[in-house]
C-alpha positions as CSV (number, residue, x, y, z in Angstrom):
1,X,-34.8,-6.2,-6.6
2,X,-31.5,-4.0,-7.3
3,X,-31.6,-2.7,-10.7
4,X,-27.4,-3.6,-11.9
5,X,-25.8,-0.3,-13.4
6,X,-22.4,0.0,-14.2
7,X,-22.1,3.5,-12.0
8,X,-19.4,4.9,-14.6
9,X,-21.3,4.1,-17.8
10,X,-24.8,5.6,-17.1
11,X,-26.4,6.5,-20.3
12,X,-25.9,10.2,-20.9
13,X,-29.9,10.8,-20.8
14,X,-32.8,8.5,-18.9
15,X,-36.3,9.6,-18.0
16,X,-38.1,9.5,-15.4
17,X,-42.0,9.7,-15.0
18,X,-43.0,11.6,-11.8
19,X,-45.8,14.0,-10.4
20,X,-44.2,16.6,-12.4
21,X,-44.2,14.9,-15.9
22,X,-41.5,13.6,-18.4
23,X,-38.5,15.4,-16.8
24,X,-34.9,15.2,-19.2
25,X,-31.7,14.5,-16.3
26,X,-28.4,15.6,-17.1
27,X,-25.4,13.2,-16.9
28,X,-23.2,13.0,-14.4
29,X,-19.8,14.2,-14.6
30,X,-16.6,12.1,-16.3
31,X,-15.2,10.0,-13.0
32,X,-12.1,11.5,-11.4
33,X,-9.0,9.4,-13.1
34,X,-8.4,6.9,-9.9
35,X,-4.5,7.9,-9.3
36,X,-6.2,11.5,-9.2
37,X,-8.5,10.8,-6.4
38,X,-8.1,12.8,-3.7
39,X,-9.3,10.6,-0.8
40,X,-7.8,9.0,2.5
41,X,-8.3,5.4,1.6
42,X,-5.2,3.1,2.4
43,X,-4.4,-0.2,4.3
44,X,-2.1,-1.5,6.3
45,X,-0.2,-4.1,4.0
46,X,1.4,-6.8,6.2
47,X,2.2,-9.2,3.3
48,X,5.3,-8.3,1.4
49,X,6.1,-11.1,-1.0
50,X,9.1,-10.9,-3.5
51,X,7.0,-13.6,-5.6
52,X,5.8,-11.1,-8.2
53,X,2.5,-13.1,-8.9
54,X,1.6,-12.8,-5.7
55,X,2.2,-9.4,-4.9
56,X,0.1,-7.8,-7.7
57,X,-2.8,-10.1,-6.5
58,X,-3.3,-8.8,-3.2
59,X,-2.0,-5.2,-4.5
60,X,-4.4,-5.7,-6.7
61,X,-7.7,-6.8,-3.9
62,X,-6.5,-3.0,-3.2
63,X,-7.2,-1.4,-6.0
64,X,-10.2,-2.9,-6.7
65,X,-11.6,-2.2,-3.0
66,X,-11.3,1.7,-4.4
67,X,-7.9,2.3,-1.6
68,X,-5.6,5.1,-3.4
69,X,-2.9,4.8,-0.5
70,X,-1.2,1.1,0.4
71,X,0.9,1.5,3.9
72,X,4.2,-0.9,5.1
73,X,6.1,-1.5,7.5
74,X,10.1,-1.1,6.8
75,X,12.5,-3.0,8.9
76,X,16.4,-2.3,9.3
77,X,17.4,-5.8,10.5
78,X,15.2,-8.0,7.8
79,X,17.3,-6.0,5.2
80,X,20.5,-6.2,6.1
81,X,21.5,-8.9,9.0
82,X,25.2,-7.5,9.6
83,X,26.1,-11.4,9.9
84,X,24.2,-11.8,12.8
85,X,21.4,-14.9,12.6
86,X,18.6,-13.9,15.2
87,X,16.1,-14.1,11.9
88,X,16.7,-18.2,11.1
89,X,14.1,-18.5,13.9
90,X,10.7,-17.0,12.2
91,X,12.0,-16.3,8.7
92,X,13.2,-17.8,5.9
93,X,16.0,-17.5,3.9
94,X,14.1,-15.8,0.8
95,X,12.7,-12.9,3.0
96,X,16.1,-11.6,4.3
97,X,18.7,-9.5,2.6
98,X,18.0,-9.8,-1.2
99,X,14.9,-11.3,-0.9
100,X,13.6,-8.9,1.4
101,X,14.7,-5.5,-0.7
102,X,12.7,-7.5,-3.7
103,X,9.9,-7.8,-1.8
104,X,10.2,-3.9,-1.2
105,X,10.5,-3.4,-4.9
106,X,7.8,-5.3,-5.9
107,X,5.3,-3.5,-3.3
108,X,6.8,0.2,-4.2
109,X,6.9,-0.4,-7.8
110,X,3.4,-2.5,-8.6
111,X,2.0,-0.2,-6.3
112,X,2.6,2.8,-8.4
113,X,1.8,0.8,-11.1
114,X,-1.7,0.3,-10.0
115,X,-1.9,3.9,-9.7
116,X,-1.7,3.2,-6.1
117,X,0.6,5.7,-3.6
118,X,2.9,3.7,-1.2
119,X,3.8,4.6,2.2
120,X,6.7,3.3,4.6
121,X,6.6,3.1,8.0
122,X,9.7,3.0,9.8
123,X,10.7,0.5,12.5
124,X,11.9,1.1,16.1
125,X,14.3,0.8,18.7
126,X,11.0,-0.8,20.7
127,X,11.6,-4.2,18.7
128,X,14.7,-5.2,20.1
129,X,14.8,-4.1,23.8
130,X,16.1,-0.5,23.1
131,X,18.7,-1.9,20.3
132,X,17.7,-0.1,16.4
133,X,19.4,-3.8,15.1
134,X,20.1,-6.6,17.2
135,X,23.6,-7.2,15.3
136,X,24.2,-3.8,16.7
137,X,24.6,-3.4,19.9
138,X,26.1,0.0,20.2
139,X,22.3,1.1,20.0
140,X,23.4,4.3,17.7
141,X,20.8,5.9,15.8
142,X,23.2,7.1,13.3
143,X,24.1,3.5,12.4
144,X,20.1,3.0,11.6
145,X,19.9,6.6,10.1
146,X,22.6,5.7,7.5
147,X,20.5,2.9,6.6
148,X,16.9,5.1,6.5
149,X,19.1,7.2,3.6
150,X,19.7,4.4,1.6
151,X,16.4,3.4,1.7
152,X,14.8,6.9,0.5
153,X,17.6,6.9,-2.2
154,X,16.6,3.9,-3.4
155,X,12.8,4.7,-3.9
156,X,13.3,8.7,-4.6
157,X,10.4,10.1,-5.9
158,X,8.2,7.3,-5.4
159,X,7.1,6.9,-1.8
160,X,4.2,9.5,-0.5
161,X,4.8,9.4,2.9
162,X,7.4,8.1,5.9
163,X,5.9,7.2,9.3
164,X,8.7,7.4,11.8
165,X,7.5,4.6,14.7
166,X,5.1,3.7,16.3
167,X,2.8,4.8,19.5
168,X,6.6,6.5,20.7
169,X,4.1,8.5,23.1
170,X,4.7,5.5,25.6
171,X,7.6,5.1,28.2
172,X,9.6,2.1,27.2
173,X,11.2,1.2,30.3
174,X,14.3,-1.1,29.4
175,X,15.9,2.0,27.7
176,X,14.9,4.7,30.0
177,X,12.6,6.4,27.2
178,X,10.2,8.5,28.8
179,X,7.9,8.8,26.2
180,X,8.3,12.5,26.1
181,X,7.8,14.6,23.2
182,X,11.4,15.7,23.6
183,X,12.5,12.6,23.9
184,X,11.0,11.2,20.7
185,X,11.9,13.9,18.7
186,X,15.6,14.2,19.9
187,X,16.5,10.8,19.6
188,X,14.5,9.8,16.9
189,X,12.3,11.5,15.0
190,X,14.9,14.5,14.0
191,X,17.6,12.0,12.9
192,X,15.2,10.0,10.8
193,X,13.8,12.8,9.2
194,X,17.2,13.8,8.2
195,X,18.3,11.2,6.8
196,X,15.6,10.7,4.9
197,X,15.6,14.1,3.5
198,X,19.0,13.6,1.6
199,X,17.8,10.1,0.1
200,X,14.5,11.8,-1.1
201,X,14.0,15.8,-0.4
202,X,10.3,15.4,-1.6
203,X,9.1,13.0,0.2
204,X,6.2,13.6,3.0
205,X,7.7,12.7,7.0
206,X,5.3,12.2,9.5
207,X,5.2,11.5,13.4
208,X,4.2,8.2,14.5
209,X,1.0,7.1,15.1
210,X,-0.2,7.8,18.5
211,X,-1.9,5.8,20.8
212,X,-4.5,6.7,22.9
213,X,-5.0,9.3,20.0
214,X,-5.4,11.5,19.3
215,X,-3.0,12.4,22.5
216,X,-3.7,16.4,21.6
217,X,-1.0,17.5,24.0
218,X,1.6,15.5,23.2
219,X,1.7,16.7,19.4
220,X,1.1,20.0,20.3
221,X,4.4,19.6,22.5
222,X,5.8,18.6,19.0
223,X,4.7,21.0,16.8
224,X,6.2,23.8,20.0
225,X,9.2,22.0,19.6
226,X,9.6,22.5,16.3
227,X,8.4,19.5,14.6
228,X,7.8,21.7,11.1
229,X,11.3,22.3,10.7
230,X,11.4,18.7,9.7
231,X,8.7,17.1,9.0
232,X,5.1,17.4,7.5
233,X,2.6,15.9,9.4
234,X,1.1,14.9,12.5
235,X,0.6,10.7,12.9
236,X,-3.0,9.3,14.7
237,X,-3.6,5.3,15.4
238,X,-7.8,6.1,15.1
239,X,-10.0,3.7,17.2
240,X,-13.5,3.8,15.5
241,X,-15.4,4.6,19.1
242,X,-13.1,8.3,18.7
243,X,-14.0,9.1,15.3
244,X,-17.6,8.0,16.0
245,X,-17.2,10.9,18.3
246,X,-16.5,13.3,15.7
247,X,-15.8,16.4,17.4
248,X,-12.8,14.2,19.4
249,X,-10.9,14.5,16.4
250,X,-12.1,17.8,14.1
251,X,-11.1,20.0,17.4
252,X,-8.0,18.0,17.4
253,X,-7.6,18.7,13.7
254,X,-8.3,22.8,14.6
255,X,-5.7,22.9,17.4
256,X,-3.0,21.3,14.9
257,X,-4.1,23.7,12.5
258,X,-4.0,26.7,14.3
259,X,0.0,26.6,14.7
260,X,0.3,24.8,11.8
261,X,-1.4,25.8,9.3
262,X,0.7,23.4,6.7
263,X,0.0,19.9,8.9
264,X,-0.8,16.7,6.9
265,X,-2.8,14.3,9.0
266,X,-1.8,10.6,8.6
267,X,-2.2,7.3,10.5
268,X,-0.4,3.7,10.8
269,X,-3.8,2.1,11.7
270,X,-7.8,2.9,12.2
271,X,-11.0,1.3,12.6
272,X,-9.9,-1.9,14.9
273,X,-13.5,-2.6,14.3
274,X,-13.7,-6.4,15.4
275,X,-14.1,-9.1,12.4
276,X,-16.2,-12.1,14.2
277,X,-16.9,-13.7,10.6
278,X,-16.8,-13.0,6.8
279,X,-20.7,-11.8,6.6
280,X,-20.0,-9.5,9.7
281,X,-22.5,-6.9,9.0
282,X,-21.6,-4.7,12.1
283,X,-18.4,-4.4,11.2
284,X,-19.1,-3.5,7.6
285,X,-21.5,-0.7,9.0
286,X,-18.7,0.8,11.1
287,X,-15.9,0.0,8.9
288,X,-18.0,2.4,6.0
289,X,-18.8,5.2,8.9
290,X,-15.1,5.4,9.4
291,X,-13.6,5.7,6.8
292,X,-16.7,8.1,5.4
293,X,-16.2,10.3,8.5
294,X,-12.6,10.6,8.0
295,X,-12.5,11.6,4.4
296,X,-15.7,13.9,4.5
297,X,-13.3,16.0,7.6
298,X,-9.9,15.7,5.6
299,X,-7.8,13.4,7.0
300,X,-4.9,12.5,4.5
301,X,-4.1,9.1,4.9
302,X,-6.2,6.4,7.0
303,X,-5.2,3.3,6.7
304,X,-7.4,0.2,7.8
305,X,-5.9,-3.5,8.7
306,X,-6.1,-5.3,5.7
307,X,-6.0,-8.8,6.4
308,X,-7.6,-11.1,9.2
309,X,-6.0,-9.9,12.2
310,X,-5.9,-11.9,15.5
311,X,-6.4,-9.9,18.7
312,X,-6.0,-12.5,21.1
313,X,-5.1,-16.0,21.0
314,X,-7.8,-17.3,22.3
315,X,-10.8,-15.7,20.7
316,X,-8.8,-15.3,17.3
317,X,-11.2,-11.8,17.1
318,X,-9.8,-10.1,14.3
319,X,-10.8,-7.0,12.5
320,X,-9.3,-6.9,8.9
321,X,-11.2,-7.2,5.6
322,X,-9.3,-10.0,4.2
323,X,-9.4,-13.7,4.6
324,X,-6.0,-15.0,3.1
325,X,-7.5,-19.0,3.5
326,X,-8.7,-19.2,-0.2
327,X,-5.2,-19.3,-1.2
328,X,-3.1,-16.5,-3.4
329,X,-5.8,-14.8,-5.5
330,X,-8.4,-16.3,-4.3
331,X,-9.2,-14.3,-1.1
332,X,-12.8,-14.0,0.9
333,X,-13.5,-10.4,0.7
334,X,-15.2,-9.7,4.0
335,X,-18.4,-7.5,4.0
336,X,-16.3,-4.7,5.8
337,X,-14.3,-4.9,2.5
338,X,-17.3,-4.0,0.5
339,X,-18.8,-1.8,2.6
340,X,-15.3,0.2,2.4
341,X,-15.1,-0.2,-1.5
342,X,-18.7,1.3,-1.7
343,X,-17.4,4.7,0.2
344,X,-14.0,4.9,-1.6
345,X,-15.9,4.4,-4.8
346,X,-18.6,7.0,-4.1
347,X,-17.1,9.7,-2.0
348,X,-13.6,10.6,-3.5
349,X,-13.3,13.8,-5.2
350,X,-13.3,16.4,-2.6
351,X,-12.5,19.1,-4.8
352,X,-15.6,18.3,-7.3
353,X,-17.9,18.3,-4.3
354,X,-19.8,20.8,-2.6
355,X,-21.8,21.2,0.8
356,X,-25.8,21.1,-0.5
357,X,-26.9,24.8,-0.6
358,X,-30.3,24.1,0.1
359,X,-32.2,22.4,3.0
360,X,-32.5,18.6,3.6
361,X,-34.8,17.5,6.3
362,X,-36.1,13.7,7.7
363,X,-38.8,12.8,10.1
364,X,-39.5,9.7,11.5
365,X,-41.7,7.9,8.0
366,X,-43.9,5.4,10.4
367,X,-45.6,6.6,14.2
368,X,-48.0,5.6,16.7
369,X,-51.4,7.5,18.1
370,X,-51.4,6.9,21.6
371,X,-54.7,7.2,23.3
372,X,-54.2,11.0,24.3
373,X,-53.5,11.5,20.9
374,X,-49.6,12.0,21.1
375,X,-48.0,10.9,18.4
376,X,-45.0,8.5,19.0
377,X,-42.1,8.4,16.4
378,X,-40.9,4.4,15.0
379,X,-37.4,5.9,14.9
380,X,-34.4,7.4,17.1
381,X,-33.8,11.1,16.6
382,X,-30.8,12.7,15.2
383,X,-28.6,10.7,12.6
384,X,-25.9,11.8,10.8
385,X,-26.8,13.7,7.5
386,X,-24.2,14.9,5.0
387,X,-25.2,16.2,1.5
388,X,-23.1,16.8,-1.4
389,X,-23.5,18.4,-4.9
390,X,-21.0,17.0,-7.7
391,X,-20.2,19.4,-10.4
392,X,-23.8,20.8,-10.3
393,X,-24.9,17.6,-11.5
394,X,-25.5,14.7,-8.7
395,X,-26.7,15.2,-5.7
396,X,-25.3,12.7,-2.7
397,X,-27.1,12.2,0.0
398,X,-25.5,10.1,3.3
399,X,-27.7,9.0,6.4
400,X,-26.4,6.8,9.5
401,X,-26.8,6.2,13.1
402,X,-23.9,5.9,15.2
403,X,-23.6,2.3,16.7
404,X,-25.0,3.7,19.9
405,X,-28.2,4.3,18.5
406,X,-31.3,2.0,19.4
407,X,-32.3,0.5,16.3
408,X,-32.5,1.6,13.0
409,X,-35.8,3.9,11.5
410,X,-37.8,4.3,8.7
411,X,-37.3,8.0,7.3
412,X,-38.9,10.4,5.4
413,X,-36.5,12.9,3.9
414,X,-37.5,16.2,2.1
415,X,-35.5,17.9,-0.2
416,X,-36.4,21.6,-0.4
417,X,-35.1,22.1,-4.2
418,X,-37.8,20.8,-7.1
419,X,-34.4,20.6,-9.3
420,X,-33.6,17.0,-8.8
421,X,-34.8,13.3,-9.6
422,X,-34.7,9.7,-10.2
423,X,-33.7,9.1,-6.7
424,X,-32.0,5.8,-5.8
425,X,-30.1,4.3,-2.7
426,X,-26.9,2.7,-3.1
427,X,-26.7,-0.6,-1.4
428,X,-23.6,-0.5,1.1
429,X,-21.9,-4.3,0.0
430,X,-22.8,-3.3,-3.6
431,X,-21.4,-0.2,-5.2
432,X,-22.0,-1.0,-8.5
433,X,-26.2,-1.6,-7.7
434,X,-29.0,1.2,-7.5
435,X,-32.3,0.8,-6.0
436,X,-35.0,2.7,-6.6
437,X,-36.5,4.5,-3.8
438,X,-40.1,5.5,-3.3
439,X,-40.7,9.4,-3.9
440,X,-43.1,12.0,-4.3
441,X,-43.2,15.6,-5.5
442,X,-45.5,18.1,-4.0
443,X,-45.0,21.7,-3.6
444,X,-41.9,22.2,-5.1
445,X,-40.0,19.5,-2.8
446,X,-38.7,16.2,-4.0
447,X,-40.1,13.8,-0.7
448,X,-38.5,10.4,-0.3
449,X,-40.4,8.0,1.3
450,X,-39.9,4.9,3.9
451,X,-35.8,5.4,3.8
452,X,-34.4,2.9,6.4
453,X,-31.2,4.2,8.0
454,X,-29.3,2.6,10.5
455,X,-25.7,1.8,11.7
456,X,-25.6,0.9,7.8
457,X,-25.6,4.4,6.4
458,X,-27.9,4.8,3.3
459,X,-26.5,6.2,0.3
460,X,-28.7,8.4,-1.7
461,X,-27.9,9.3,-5.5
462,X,-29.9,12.0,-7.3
463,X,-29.8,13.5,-11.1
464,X,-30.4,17.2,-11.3
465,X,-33.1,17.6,-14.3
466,X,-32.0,19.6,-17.4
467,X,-33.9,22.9,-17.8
């Protein structure tokens, strides 16, 4: 049964009886304050409400899910119609104009609030047939740019990052847009990013979020253009099979890097991991690999679908963490959701942790004799292992197959240091539970015993005994 610990309020000394004796552990280190996490963590926040009641609700499923980053989108023509009426058809009254700019309050301010940083992601001219308003059919980019100012004026200071687009690496072909990097930048991306510097000269600017990303040559083409001269940071729409493919996206991370030393690295959307039903298990394994991988390589801001999203109409697959059916306050928190608060809650102090120094090894914990005598091993080779050191204190240890793999297997895993103990695995849809796992001590290595790893990573906690 899992032993219930309140994670942040382990008494300062515990003993534990192994091989070795009575041994005294040291506590672990004061939590990083949450608004001083330095972590990826975000979501895509689709439900902007100028009821203030229900905006701290769902700002507040946020929080709690351990996300330090909320992302929105921003739209020119929902706040401010220039008399036109093309909005009475799927909105109402309250969510244009005045409504709509309270609805922006409430998400920038509560946000902030919550110790939450909020992001903006700017509209395009892709939403209206090559028109940046359709009351404006001049199709000026200066007419939308002197809006973008306003809006960085009005929250100076208090929004992280601006996303200009989305997926602009496409030809649009009622306008003639090519889809160029040129193109993008020239008529959009500069102008924005101008504009947006005299509302709020602090502010972060980012590209759009590619698709097909991470579309290396095309923000290479960027950066050669001269993208730093206005902006920060590079913009990746992430499909969990790419980062599952690590290397796809840490080479892409090396080329940015290498002419631009400075880049940020943000997204408008990752995972897309499909959501076929609140206890979807294989969505909460892949949902945690993601968003582990992308804040162990040091992405800046990653931000998952929040709520039940449809795909198609006729499935209704989705793949957010959400259900919105309970009504306001009252959500069904998918297990992706927990499976994401367990990471954010575990892994998010990249400063305060450092790469294991010593060795870490697994073999397969169960095998077969065959009748030649070769020995064949209950468990696929090869998963992912990542250890981590806290403050000299904890030792974190993180296992998991990619969703390729065959099946899951039963490890054993030596640790080749006789300075730790009391090991116990976190259980992935429970952050706030510890297990015990079976362990042994013998020649000055700390061996854990029967450790089943899967898609599901296992999350391994360890004390480092006082001397």
């Amino acid at each position: 049964m899992p032993i219930n610990l309140n994670y942040f309020l382990i008494l300062p000394f515990l003993l534990n009886t192994m091989a070795m004796g009575e041994v005294r552990l040291k506590p672990l280190p004061e939590p990083v304050p949450f608004a001083q996490r330095q972590t990826p963590y975000s979501v895509v926040y689709y439900n902007l409400s100028n009821d203030e009641r229900a905006a701290r609700a769902m700002l507040g499923s946020v929080k709690e899910m351990g996300a330090t980053e909320v992302l929105t989108l921003t739209y020119w023509w929902q706040a401010q119609t220039l008399g036109g009426d093309y909005w009475k058809k799927d909105y109402k009254a309250e969510n244009i104009g005045e409504g709509y700019y309270r609805a922006l309050d409430l998400y920038v301010h509560v946000s902030r609030e919550l110790g939450l940083k909020p992001a903006l992601r700017l509209g395009s001219f892709r939403e209206w047939d090559g028109l940046w308003h359709p009351a404006d059919p001049s199709g000026s980019v200066e007419h939308y740019a002197a809006w973008v100012e306003t809006l960085a004026a009005r929250y100076r200071g208090q929004i992280d990052h601006y996303i200009i687009g989305d997926e602009e690496n496409r030809a649009f072909a009622p306008t003639g847009f090519d889809g160029s990097a040129e193109a993008y930048l020239k008529r959009m991306f500069i102008p924005l990013a101008e504009a947006i510097r005299k509302g709020d000269p602090e502010a972060k600017i980012s590209t759009c979020g590619v698709s097909s990303a991470p579309d290396t040559k095309w923000l290479l083409e960027l950066i050669k253009l001269g993208l730093p001269k206005y902006g920060d940071g590079v913009g990746c729409n992430l499909w969990h099979g790419v980062v599952e493919d690590t290397w796809q996206v840490t080479q892409f991370m090396a080329a940015v890097r290498k002419v631009w030393p400075q880049a940020r690295f943000y997204s408008s959307g990752v995972g897309y991991v499909i959501n076929r039903g609140e206890h979807d298990r294989h969505q909460a394994a892949i949902a945690a690999q993601t968003m582990f991988t992308l804040w162990d390589i040091g992405w800046d801001s990653a931000a998952y679908y929040l709520y039940r999203f449809s795909i198609t109409a006729d499935t209704k697959q989705n793949y957010g963490l959400i259900d919105f059916d309970g009504g306001e306050g009252k959500y069904l928190y998918t297990d992706a959701w927990k499976a994401y608060q367990t990471i954010a809650h575990t892994f998010y102090d990249r400063d305060r942790l450092k790469d294991c120094p010593f060795p870490i090894t697994f073999s397969a914990a169960q095998a077969l004799t065959a009748e030649d005598g070769t020995k064949i091993e209950l468990a696929p080779p090869d998963p992912v292992v990542r250890a981590f050191v806290r403050e000299d204190r904890q030792l974190l240890i993180y296992l998991a197959y990619g969703p390729r793999a065959p099946r899951e297997g039963t490890l054993r895993i030596v640790i080749h240091s006789d300075q730790w103990a009391q090991p116990q695995r976190i259980p992935l849809l429970d952050y706030m539970a510890r297990e015990d796992v079976k362990h042994r001590v013998e020649d000055g290595k700390l061996i854990l015993e029967d450790v089943c790893v899967g898609v599901e990573p296992a999350i391994i906690t360890l004390r480092r005994v006082a001397r």
